[in-house]
Structures are given as structure tokens and as C-alpha cells.
Backbone as CSV, one residue per row, in Angstrom:
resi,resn,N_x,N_y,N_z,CA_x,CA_y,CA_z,C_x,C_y,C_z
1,UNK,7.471,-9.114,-0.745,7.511,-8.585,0.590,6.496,-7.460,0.723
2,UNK,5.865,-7.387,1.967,4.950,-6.279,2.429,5.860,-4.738,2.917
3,UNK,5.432,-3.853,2.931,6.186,-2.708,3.710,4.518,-2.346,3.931
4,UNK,5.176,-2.407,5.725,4.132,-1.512,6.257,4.371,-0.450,7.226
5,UNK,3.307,0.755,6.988,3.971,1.912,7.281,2.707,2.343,8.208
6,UNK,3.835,2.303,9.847,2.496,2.644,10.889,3.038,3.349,11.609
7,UNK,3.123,4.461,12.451,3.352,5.044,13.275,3.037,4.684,15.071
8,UNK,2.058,3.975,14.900,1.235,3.909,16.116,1.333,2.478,16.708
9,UNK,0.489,1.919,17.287,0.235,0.703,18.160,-0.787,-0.414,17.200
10,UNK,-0.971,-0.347,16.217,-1.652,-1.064,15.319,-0.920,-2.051,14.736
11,UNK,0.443,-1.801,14.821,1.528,-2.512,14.044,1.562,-4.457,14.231
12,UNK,1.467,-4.507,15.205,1.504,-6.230,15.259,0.096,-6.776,15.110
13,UNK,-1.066,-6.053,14.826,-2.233,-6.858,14.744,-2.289,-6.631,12.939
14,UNK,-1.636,-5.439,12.439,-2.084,-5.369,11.011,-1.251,-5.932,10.186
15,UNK,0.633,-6.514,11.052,1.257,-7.617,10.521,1.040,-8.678,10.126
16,UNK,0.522,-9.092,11.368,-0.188,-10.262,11.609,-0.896,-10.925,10.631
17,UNK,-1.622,-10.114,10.134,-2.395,-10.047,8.673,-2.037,-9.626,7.684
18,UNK,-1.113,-9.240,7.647,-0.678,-8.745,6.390,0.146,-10.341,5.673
19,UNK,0.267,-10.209,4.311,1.253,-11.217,4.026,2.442,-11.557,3.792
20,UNK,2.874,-12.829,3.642,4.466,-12.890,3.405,5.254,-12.257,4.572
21,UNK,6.275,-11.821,4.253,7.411,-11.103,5.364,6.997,-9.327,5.350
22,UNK,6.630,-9.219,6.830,6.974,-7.654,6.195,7.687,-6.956,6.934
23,UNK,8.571,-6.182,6.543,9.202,-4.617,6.653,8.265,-3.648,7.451
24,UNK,8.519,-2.994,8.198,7.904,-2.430,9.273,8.827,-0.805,9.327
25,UNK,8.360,0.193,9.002,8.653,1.145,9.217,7.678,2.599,9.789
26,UNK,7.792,3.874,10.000,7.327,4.169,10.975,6.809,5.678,10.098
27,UNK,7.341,5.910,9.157,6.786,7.050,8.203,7.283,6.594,6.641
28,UNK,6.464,7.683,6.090,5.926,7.420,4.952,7.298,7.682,4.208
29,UNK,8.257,8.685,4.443,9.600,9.077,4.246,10.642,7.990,4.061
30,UNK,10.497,7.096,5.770,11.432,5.920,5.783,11.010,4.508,4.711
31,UNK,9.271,4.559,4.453,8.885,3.700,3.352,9.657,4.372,1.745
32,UNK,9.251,5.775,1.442,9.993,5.940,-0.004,11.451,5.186,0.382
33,UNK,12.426,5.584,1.272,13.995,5.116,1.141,14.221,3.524,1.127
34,UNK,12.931,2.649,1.721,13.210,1.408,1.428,12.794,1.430,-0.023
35,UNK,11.549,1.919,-0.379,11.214,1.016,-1.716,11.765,1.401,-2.684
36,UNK,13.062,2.463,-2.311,14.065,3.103,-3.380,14.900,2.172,-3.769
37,UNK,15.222,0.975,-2.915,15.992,0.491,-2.733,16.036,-1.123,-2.637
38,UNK,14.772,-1.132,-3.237,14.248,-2.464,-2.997,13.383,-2.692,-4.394
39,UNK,13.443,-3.617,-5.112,12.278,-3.650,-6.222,11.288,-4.790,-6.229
40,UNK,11.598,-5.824,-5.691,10.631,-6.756,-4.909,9.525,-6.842,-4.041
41,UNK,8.924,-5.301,-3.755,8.081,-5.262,-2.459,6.396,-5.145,-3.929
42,UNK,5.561,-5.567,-4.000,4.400,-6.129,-4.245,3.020,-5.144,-2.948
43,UNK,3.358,-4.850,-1.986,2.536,-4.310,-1.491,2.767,-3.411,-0.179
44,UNK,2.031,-2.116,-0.202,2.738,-1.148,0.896,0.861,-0.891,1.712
45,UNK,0.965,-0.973,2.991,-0.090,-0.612,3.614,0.348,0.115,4.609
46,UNK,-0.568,0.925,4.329,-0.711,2.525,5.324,-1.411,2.262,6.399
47,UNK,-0.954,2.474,7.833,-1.598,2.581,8.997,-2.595,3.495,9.299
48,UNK,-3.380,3.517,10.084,-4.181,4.674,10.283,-3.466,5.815,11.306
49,UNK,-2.444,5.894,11.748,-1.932,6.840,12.669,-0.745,7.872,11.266
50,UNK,-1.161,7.306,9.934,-0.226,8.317,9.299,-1.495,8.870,8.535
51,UNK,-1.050,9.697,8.272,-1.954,11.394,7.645,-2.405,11.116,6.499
52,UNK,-3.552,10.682,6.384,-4.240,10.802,4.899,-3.107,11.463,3.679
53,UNK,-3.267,12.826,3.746,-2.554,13.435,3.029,-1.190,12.887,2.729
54,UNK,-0.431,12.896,3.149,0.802,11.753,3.465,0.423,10.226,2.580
55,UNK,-0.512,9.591,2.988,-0.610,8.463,2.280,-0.837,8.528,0.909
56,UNK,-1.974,9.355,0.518,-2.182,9.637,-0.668,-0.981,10.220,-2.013
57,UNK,-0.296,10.948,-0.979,0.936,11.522,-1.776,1.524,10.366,-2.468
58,UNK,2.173,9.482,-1.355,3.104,8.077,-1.514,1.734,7.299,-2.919
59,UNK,0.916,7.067,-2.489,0.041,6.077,-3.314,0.383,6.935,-4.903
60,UNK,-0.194,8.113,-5.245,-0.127,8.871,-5.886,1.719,8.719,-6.840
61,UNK,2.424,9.061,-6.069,3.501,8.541,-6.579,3.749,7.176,-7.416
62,UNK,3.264,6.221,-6.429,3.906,5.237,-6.506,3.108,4.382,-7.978
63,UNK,1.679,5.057,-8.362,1.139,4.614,-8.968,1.621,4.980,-10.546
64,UNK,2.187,5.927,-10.778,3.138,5.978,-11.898,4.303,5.476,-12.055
65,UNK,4.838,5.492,-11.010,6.367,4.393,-10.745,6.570,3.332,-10.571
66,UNK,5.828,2.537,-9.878,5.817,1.380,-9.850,4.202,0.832,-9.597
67,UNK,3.743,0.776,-11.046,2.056,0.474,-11.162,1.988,-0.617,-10.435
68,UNK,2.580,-1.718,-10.812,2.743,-3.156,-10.115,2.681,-3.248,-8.385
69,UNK,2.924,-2.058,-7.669,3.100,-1.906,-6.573,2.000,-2.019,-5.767
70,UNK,0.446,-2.041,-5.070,-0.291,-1.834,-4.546,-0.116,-0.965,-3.160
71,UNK,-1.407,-0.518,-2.798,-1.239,0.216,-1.588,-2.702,0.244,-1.172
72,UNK,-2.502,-0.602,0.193,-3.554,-1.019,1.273,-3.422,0.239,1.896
73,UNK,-4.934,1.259,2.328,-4.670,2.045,3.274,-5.486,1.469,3.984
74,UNK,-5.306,1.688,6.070,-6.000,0.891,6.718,-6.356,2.706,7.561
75,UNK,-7.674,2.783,8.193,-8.235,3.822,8.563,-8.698,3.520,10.069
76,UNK,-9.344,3.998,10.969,-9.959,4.176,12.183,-11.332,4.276,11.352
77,UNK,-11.972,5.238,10.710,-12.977,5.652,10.153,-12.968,5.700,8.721
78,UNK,-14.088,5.141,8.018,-13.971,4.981,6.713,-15.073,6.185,6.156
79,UNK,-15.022,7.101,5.894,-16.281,8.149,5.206,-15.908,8.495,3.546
80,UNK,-16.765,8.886,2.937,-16.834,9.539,1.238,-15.545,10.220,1.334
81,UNK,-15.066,10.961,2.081,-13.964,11.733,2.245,-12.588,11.140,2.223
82,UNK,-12.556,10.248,3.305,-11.208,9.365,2.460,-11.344,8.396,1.298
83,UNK,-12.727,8.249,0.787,-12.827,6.994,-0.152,-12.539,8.140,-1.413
84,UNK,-12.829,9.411,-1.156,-12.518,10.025,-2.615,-11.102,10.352,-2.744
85,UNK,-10.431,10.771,-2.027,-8.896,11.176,-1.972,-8.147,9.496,-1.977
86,UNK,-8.250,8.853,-1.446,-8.094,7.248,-1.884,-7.939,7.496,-2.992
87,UNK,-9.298,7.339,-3.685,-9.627,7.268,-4.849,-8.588,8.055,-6.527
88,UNK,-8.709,9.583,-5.697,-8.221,10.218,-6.651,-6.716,10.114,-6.727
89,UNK,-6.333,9.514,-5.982,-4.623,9.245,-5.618,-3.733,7.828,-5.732
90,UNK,-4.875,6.762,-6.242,-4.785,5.969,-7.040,-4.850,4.487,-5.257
91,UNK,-5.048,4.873,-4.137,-4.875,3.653,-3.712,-5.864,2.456,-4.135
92,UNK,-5.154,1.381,-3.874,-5.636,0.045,-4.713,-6.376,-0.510,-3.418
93,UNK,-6.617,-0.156,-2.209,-7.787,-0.680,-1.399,-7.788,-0.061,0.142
94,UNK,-9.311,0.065,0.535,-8.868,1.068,1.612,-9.689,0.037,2.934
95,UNK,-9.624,0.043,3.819,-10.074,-0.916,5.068,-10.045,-0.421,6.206
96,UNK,-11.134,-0.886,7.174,-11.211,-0.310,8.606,-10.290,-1.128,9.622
97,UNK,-9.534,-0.575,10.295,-8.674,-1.032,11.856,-9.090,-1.833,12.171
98,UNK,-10.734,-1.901,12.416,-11.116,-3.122,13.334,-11.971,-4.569,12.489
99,UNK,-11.791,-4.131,11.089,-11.928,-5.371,9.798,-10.614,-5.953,9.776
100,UNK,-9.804,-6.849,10.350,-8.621,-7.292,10.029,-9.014,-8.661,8.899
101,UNK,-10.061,-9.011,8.710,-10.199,-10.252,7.770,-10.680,-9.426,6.454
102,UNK,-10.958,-7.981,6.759,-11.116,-7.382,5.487,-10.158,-6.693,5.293
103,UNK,-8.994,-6.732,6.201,-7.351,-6.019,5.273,-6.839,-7.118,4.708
104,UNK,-7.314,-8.577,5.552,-6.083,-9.860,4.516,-6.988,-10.159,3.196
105,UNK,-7.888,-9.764,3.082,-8.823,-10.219,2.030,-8.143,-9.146,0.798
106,UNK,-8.314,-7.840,1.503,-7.955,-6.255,1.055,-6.084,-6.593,0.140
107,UNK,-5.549,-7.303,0.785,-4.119,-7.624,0.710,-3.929,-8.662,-0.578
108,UNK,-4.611,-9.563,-0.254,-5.048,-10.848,-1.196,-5.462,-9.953,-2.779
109,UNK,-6.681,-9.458,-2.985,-6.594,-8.760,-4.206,-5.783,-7.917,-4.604
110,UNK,-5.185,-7.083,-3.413,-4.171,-6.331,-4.580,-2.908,-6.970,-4.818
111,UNK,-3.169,-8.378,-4.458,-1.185,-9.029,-4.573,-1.420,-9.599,-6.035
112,UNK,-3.007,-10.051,-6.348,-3.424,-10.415,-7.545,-3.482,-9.677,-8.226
113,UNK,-3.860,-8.351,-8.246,-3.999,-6.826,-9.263,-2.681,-6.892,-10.005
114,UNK,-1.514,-6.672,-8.678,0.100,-6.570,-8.664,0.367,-7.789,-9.803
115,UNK,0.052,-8.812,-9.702,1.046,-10.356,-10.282,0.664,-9.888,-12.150
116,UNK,-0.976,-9.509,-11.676,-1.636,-9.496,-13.226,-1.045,-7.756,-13.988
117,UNK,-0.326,-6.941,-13.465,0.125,-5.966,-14.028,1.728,-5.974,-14.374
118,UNK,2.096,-6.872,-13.522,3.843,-7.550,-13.729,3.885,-8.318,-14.915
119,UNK,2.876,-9.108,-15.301,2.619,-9.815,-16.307,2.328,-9.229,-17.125
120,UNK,1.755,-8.256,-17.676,0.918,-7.721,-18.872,2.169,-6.056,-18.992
121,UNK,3.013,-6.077,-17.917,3.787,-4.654,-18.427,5.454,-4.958,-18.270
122,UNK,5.671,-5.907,-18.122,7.312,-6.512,-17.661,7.779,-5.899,-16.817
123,UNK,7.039,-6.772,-15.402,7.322,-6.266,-14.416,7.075,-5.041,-13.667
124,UNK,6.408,-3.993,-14.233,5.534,-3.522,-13.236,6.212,-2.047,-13.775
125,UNK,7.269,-2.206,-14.289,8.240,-1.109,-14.625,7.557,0.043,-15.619
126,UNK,7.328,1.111,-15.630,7.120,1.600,-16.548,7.871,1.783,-17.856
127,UNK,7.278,1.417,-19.079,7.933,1.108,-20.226,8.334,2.721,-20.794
128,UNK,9.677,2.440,-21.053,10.331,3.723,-22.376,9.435,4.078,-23.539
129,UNK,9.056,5.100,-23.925,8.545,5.016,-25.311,9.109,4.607,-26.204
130,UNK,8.520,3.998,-27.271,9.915,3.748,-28.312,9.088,4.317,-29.446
């Protein structure tokens, strides 16, 4: 399942494209309480009406907790500035509002990143030391 997290009016064109079934919520807050609660979701994309900062946090998180997880951020404007905070915060692909064949493309590799890190770590889980 997808969780996508939009605040704004973008929501049914970036569904649309997005894959599988998705979950639709409206902040980044109400996304942590689903994916608390859910261990099946494979991919979370960020709208452009939620706060960089905000997204990055969640990505940032989520990339130690659930590596297996991906996170599409989708932007209005793409500059060095969000590609580095992206970057340094671990999201797995970042895309412009008005590229929708480059968010399902964007979606498509990280569901493959996701399958190939479920496989190689059992399930995506971070392992206990032993």
C-alpha cells in the first residue's frame, strides 16, 4: 500500500499515479500514526503543500526504521536546496507536481529499491545485534 501525505489540492492527480491502493492523509503526524500501525505500506509520498522540513524529518526517521520503506517527495519547484536536504535525510526520490509520469516512474523504482531491501534484510526490519 501507498500512504500519501498531502495537505492541498494535488491529492487526486498524485493518486492517480501513485500505485496500488493508497491511504490518503493530510499531515505528516497523521502519516507517522498510520505507519505505526501498519507494517505493509512499501511507499510514503510527500505532497508539495507539506513543509520540506516536515518531510525530511519523517524520511529521516523512517530510513532507520523501516529501511524497506521508500519516500517519494513531490515539489512545486525542484532547486540544489531541496535536492540536498532530500538528500541528507535519506529520501529515496524527489519529483516535480507537474512531472506526473516522472512520480509513477519515481514510485516504480523505489517499490523495486523497497522489494530488493525486504529481501536482502528480512523484511525491511532492522536486525538485533547478535
Amino acid at each position: 500500500m501507498t500512504v500519501l501525505i498531502s495537505g492541498g489540492d494535488s491529492d487526486a492527480a498524485m493518486g492517480a499515479y501513485a500505485p496500488g491502493d493508497v491511504a490518503a492523509v493530510r499531515t505528516v503526524t497523521a502519516a507517522r500514526r498510520l505507519l505505526e500501525s501498519r507494517i505493509d505500506e512499501d511507499l510514503v509520498i510527500v505532497g508539495p503543500d507539506i513543509a520540506l522540513a516536515d518531510a525530511c524529518d519523517l524520511a529521516a526517521q523512517l530510513r532507520v526504521s523501516r529501511p524497506s520503506l521508500g519516500l517519494v517527495l513531490v515539489r512545486r519547484r525542484v532547486d540544489a536546496a531541496v535536492l540536498t536536504d532530500a538528500l541528507r535525510a535519506g529520501v529515496r526520490e524527489v519529483v516535480r507536481l507537474d512531472d506526473l509520469d516522472g512520480l509513477q516512474e519515481c514510485c516504480t523504482r523505489s517499490l523495486h529499491v523497497s522489494a530488493l531491501v525486504r529481501e536482502t534484510s528480512g523484511h525491511g526490519a532492522v536486525a538485533a545485534a547478535t
